[in-house]
N, C-alpha and C positions, 0 to 999 in steps of 0.2 A: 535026465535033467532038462532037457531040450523040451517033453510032452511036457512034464510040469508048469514051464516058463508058457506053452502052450495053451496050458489049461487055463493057469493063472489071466492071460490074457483076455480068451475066450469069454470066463468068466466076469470081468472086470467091465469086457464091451457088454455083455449081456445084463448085467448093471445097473448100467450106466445109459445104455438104452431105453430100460426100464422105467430108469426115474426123468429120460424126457418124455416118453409117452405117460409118464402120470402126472406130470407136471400139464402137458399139453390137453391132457385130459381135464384136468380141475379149471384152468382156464378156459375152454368152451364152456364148461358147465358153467362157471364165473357168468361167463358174456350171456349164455341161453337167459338162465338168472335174471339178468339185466334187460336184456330185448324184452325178458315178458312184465317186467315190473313197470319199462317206459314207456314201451307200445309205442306210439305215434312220437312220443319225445326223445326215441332211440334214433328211430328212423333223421328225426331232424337234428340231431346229435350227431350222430356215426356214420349217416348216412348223405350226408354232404360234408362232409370231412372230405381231403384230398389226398392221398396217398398214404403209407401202412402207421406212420408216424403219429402226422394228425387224428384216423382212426382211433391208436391207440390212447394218445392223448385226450380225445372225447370219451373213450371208455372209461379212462380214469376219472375223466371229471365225474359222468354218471356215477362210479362207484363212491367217488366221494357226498355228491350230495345224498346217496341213498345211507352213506356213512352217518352223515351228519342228521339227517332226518329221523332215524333211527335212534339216536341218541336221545330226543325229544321225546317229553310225554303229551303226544298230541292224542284228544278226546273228542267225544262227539259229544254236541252242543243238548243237553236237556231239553226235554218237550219246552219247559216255558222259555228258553232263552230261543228257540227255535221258532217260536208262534211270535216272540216280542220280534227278531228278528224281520220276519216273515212282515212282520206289520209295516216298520221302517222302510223295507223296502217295497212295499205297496205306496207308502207316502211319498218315496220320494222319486219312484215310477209316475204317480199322478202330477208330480212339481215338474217333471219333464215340458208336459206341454207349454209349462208358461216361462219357464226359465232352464234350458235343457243344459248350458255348463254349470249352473250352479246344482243341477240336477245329478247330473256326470262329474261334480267333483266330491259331492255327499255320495254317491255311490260307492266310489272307490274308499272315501274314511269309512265306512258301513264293511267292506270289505277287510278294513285291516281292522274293523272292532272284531268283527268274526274268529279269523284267524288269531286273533291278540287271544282271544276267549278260549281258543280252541287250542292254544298252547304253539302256536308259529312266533318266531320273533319277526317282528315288524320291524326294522330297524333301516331296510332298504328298499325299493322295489327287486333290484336283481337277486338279492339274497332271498327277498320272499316266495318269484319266479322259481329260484332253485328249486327251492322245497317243496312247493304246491306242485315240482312238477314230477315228486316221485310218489305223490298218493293220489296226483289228479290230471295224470301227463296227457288224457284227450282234450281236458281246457285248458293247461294251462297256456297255451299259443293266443286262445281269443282273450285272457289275462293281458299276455303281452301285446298283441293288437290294439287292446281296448286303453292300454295304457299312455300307446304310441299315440292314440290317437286323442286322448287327454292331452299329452306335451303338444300334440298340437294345437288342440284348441286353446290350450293355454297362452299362445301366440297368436290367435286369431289368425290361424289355417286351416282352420275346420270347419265344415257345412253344418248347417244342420243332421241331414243324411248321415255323415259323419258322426255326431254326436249323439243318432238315433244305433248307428251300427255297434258303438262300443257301450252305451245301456246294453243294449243284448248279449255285446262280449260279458259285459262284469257280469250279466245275469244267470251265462253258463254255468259260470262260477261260484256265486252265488250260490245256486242250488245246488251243485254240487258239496259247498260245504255244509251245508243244513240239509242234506239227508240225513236221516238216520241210519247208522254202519250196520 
């Protein structure tokens, strides 16, 4: 009676042990998953998080927006909406030197026509940030840069300089969304 009850134990830890190392196992695979899909957006997620909690808590967000983005039928933009594109922002590159906020604020509507086109909801900046940052997590930072630095000019706290550096944020981005996938 005594082996059985033994056995029975034995077997129960061996288990049970089991199903944490598989569980522990699907969850690094989860996070590998996620490091490579955010790349530089993991790092500034998870990677200035502050203790195991916060961590976790940034992983989850990432997992949710790669949730949410997935859900979405985002497309790549056709030859002609990508050359009509391409022209817009040629024009309003060259209106930079004469009027560079009202330059820098056609830029960024130019960017959420793209995105409106290409099947992102536009509805906020932070919610657009999300999503652009799980199929374009090496710009979406100069996104948010370029954006900060709109609300600034939009206050008349911005240099010139300033309004030349986030043209070339939005324009990261830009391109990035009018390549061809």
């Amino acid at each position: 009676m005594d082996t059985t009850i033994l056995i029975i134990v034995i077997a129960a830890a061996v288990v049970l042990v089991g199903a944490v190392l598989i569980v522990a196992m699907r969850r690094r695979a989860r996070t590998g998953e996620l490091h490579d899909r955010f790349g530089s957006e993991w790092e500034r997620t998870v990677g200035t998080a502050d203790g195991r909690g916060e961590r976790r808590a940034a992983r989850h967000d990432l997992a949710e927006r790669a949730e949410k983005r997935d859900e979405l039928e985002i497309h790549p933009l056709d030859v002609a909406a990508r050359q009509q594109y391409s022209d817009q922002w040629r024009s309003t590159q060259a209106r930079f030197v004469d009027e560079p906020q009202a330059a820098l604020s056609e830029a960024e509507q130019l960017l959420d026509a793209v995105m409106r086109e290409q099947g992102y909801p536009v509805d906020g900046f932070e919610q657009q940030a999300s999503l652009i940052s799980v199929d374009h997590p090496d710009v979406v930072e100069n996104y948010r840069g370029a954006h900060a630095m709109q609300d600034r000019a939009r206050h008349g706290q911005a240099t010139t300089e300033d309004l030349r550096e986030a043209m070339l944020r939005y324009r990261s981005l830009f391109d990035e969304l009018l390549s061809p996938v």
